[in-house]
Each structure stands twice: as C-alpha cells, then as structure tokens.
N, C-alpha and C positions, 0 to 999 in steps of 0.2 A: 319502667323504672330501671337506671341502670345499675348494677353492683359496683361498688368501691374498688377503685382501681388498685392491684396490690403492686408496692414499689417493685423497681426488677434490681434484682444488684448490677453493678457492670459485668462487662465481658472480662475477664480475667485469662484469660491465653490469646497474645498478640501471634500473625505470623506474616512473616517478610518471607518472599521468594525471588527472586533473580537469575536467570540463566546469563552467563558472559561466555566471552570467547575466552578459549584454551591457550592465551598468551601470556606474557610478563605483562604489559595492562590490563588485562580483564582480571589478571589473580591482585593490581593492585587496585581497580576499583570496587573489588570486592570487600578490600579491609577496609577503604572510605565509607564507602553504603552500608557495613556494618555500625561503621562509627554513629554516623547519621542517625540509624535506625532507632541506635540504643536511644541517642541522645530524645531522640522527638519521643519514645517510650517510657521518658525519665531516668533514665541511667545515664548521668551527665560524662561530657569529658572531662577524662585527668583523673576517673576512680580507678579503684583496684580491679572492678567488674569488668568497669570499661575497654580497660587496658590490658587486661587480661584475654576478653575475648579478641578485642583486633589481634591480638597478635598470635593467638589460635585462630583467627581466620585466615591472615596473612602465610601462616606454615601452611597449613590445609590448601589455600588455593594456589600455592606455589609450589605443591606436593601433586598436584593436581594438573595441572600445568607442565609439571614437568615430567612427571611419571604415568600421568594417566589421561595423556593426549593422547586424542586420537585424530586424525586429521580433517577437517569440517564438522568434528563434533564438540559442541558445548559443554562447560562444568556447571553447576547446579551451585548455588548459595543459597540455603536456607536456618533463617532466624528462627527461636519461637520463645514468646516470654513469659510465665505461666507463675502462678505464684510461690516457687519457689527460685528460679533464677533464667536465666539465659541457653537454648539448647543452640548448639550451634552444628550442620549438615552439611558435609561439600560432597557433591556426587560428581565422579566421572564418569566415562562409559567405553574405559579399558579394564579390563578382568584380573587383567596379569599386566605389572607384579602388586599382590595382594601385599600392604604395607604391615608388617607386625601388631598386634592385639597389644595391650598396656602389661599384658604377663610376657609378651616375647622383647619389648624395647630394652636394647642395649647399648651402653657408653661407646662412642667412636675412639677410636686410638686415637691420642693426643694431637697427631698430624693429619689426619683423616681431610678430606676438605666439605666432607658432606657427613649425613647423617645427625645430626642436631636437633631437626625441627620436631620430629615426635617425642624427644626428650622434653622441647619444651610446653607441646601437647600435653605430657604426660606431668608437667610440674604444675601445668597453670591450671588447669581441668580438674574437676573435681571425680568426673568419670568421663570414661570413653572409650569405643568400640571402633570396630570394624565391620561393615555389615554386607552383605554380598547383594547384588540386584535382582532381579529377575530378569532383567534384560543383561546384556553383558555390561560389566562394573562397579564399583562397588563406593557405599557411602562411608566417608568417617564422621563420627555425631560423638560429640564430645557438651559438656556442660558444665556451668559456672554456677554455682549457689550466690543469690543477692542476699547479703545479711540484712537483717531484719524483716526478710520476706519467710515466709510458710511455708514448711516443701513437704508438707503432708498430701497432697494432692499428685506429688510427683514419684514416677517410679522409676526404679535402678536402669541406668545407661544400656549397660551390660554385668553379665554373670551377678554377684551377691550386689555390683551397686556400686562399688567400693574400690580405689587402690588400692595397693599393699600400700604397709609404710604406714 
C-alpha cells in the first residue's frame, strides 16, 4: 500500500548564468539575455522591475568591460529570482580598480564624461555591494524588490541591507 502523495510547492528561487566575452557586445548581450530571462520568469517587458534591472545590468557589464578586463578572460552574468525580487551578479576577474561601495559613490562634476553608471546602480537598486573573489576580481550584486512579491526569505545585499536616503 502506498502513502498519499503530499503536494510539493514549486521551486521558488530561479538562476540564470552566462559567461560572455569582455567586449561592447558581450556587455550588450548581456542586458538582452537579462531582458529575456525576466520576461520567460514573468517579469514582463516595459515594467519598472524590468527596466530597472536592464539597465543595472547594462552599467554593470559595461563597468566590466571596461574596467575589469582582462585580456582572454570572460565577465560572469548572473540572475537570481527568489520570492522577493531580482539579484542581479557581474563578475570580472581584475582586482584592481575596486569600484566604490554604495557609502563611497559620488556625483561627477557637471563636465566629467564618465562616472554615472554606479549613480545609476545606486538609484535604481534597492541594495548593492562590492564583493571581492577568491580568485583575482571582484563581483558587483545589486537587487531590485518585485512588488507584490515576499522578501521575508531574502537577506540584506550588504552591511544593515539598506541605502541611505
């Protein structure tokens, strides 16, 4: 005789990974294949989620690309969707220069021609870090809360969790 089979819930933490090449196309097939991901995950194009994260992967992998090449090595793209929002991962595998923490990012001087993208990291994110490798380089992991999802299961990015502000 067998026992009653007891339902299972779903899988509730999705994860996408992708290594691309360290150019201007692989940092922008990176913000395509994030799009995509959301969408097949249900996070449709043209939301705030959505749109939010592309364009935090887009800085991230053109930050990457351009600062944390290194030559014949890959950047890392990793998704992860869990029930409270979107974690989003780019790994290079240069050390130095380590891009500032969300307590050290600062406004560019009006004419500057660079420095913007972790401003915009830092607006659209709800948290986000710097994290160092074990191998040489280092990840940024930034995250996007889905409203109306649970983020009791999730824990702080970095330090209390939290921006200022």
């Amino acid at each position: 005789m067998e026992a009653p089979s007891t339902p299972r819930s779903p899988v509730t933490v999705r994860v996408f990974a992708q290594r691309l090449s360290a150019t201007p196309r692989g940092a922008r097939l990176a913000r395509r294949l994030a799009l995509a991901q959301l969408h097949d995950w249900g996070v449709p194009h043209g939301t705030g989620p959505s749109d939010a994260v592309a364009a935090i992967v887009a800085e991230l992998a053109a930050n990457a690309v351009t600062h944390g090449r290194v030559p014949g090595r890959d950047f890392e793209l990793r998704l992860r969707l869990d029930a409270g929002g979107v974690r989003v991962e780019v790994t290079d595998t240069r050390a130095e220069p380590r891009p500032p923490g969300p307590d050290a990012v600062r406004p560019p001087r009006p004419l500057d021609e660079h420095g913007r993208g972790l401003l915009l990291v830092d607006a659209l994110a709800d948290r986000w870090e710097v994290l160092e490798r074990e191998a040489p380089g280092k990840t940024v992991r930034a995250e996007v809360d889905l409203p109306g999802r649970t983020a009791a299961v999730r824990g702080p990015a970095a330090g209390d969790g939290r921006r200022p502000g």
